[in-house]
N, C-alpha and C positions, 0 to 999 in steps of 0.2 A: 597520538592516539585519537581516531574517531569518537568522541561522545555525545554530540548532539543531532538528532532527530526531527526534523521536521514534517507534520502531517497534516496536509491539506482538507478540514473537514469542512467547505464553505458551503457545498453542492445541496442545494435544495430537495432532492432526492425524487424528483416527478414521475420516475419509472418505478414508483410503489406508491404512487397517491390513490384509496386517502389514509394510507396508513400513515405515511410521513406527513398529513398537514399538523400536525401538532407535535411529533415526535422526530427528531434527528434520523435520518434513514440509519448515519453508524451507530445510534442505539440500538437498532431491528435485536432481536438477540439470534445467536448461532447457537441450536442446541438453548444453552440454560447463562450463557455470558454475549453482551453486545458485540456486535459484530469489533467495532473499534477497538474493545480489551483484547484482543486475538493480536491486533495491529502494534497496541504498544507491547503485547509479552515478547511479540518478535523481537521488537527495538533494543528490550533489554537484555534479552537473552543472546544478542550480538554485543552485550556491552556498552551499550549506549545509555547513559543515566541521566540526560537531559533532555526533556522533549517538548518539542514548542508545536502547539495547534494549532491552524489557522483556520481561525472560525467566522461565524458571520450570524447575522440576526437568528434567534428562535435556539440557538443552539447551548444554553446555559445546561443541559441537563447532561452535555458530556464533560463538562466545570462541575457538576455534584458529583457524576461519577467517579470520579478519578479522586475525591475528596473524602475526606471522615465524614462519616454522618453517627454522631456520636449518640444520637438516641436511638436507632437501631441498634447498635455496638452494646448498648448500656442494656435495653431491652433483649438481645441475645443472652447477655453474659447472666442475667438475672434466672433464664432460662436454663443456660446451663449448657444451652445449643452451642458449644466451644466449635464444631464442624461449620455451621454455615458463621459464624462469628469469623473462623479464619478466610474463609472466601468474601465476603465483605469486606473485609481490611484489607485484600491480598489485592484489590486495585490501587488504592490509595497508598500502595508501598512498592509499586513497582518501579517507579523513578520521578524524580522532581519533573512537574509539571507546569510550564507555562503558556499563555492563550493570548492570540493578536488576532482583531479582526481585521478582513479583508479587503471592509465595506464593498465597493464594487467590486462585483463578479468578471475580472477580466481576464482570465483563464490562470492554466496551470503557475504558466512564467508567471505572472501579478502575483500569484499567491505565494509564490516562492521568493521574491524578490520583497515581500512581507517579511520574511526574516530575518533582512539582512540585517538589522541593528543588532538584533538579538545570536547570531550565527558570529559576525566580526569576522578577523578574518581567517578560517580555518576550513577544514573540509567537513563535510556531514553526510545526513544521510536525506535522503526526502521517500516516504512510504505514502502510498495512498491509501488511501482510508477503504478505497471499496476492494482492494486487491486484496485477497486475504492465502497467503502462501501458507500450505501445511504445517504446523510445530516441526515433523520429522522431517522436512530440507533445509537446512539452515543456507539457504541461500541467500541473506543479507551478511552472515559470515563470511562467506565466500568473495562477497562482492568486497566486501572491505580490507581482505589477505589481497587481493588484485591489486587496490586503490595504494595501499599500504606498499609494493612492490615495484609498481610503473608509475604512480603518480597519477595526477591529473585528473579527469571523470572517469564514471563508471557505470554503465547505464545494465539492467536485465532486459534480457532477451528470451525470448519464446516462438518455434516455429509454429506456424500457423497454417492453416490452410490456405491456397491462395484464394479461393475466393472470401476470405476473411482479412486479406490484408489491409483493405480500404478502411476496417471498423481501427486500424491501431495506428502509429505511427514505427514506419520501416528504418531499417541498416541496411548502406551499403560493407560490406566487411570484409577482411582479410580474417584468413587465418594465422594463429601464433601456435608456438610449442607445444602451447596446452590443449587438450581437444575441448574444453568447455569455453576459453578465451578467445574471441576476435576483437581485432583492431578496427574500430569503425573508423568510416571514409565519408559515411554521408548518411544523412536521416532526411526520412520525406515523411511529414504528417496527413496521413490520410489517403494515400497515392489510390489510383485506380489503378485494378489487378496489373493491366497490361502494360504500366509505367513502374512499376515495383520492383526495387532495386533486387529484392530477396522477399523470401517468405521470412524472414526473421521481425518479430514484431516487438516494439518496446512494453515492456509492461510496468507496473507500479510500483517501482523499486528505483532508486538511483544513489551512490555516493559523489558526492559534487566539492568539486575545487572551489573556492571560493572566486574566481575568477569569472562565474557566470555572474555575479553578480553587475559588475561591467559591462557584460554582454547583454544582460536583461536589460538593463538600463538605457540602451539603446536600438533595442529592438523594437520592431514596427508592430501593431496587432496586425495579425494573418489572418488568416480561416477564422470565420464568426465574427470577428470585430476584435479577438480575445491575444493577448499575449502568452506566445506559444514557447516554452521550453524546448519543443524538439529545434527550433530554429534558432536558439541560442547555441543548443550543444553541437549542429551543425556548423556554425562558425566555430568553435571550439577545437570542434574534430579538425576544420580546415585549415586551421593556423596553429599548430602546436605553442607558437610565441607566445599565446593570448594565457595560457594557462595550464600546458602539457595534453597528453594525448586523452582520446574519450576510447576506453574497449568496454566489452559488452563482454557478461558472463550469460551463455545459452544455459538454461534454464529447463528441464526436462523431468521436472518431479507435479508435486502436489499445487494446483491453483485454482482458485473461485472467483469469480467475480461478483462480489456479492452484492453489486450494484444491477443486476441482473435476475430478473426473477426464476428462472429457471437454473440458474449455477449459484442463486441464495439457497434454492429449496436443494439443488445437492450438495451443498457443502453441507446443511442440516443433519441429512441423510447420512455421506460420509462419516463424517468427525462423532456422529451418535453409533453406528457401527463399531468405530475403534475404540472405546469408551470403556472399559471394566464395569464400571455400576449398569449400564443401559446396554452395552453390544451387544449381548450375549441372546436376550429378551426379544430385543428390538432388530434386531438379525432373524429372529425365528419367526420375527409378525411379517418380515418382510417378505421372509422367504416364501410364505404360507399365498399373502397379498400379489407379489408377481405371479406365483403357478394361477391365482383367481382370475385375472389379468387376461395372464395367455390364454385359458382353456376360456373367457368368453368371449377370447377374438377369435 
């Protein structure tokens, strides 16, 4: 059984400065909760009850988060406010929490290769912190019923447009049984369109053999100066010896990239729509505000 989680939160966040000089970009909040508590309810809600962050300077405030803060608590309960009392607590009980910095910024691999004291040697999951996937697609489930059945990695996939493929890192793929399953053959991080194996793009999700860990460890920095994951798990893919096979679950529901200012401000938008206390309200202001919109274009 898969239950430990590892999440990358080291990234300085500069594509929302100056909001992020002082604050964790995964604290930004979504709606009325940080973006990051979205990230571990997934974790746990796949089952996964251990989670390790990989943090780096300035980021103690998602170390309070995720922690009692028992003068609030004490201050609620005296209140009487039992309602936000249980939403305060409800971070701090969502799974045992551990924290490793990264110090140097030496990309995704570096930070993953952080966890190996702490991971040993078993499989896991690794979620990114700015990928933030809908509550209703349980596609970290998914990915773990695969990993749990073929073995080896497990990387999400998302079709993209091609002129977006250069922004992600691509699969080459076959297809399996399953129409959501392929078997990857080869990963290119960053291809331009016209070298791109497929439109199928890796997104912020992965269940990992413990066998990258080997492969990290000998891998070269790539692109940037940074040590690059997609170039582990392509060795991976390419020698089933090293560690068994890498497939990908394509990936066709709910995702934000909330590292993004434009797919922050609509996940906001979404997730407050589907909401019982807010949709109902906040649907009818919208609706009102787009006809205002159109009729003065």
């Amino acid at each position: 059984m898969i239950k430990k989680a590892v999440i990358p939160a080291a990234g300085l966040g500069t594509r929302f400065l100056p909001a992020t000089k002082a604050t964790p970009k995964e604290m930004l909040p979504v709606v009325d909760k940080p973006a990051i508590q979205y990230v571990v309810e997934e974790a746990a809600a796949a089952g996964l009850s251990d989670v390790l962050m990989i943090t780096g300077r300035n980021k103690r405030p998602l170390e309070d988060h995720f922690d009692r803060n028992y003068e609030l608590e004490s201050a609620l309960t005296r209140k009487g406010d039992a309602e936000r009392l249980l939403k305060v607590q409800e971070s701090s009980e969502l799974a045992t929490m551990h924290y490793v910095r990264q110090g140097d910024p030496r990309g995704l691999g570096h930070a993953v290769l952080c966890a190996e004291p702490h991971v040993g040697d078993e499989p896991f999951a690794v979620l990114l912190g700015d990928d933030l996937i809908d509550p209703r697609d349980p596609l970290l489930a998914r990915m773990i019923e695969v990993q749990g059945r073929e073995g080896g990695s497990v990387v999400a996939l998302m079709e993209v447009a091609p002129e977006q493929v250069h922004l992600y890192g691509c699969a080459a793929a076959e297809r399996t049984g399953d129409p959501d399953v392929v078997r990857i053959t080869g990963l290119v991080e960053k291809p331009d369109p016209a070298d791109a194996p497929s439109n199928l793009a890796v997104i912020g999700r992965y269940v990992l053999d413990p066998s990258v860990f080997g492969v990290l460890n000998r891998t070269e920095p790539g692109r940037g100066g940074e040590i690059q994951l997609t170039d582990a798990l392509q060795e991976l893919a390419g020698d089933e010896k090293l560690g068994g096979p890498v497939h990908g679950v394509v990936f066709d529901g709910r995702r934000y990239d909330t590292g993004d200012r434009g797919d922050y401000l609509r996940a906001i938008v979404g997730l407050a729509c589907e909401r019982e206390d807010l949709g109902p309200g906040f649907r009818k202001w919208l609706r009102h505000f787009v006809a205002d919109e159109m009729a003065g274009d």
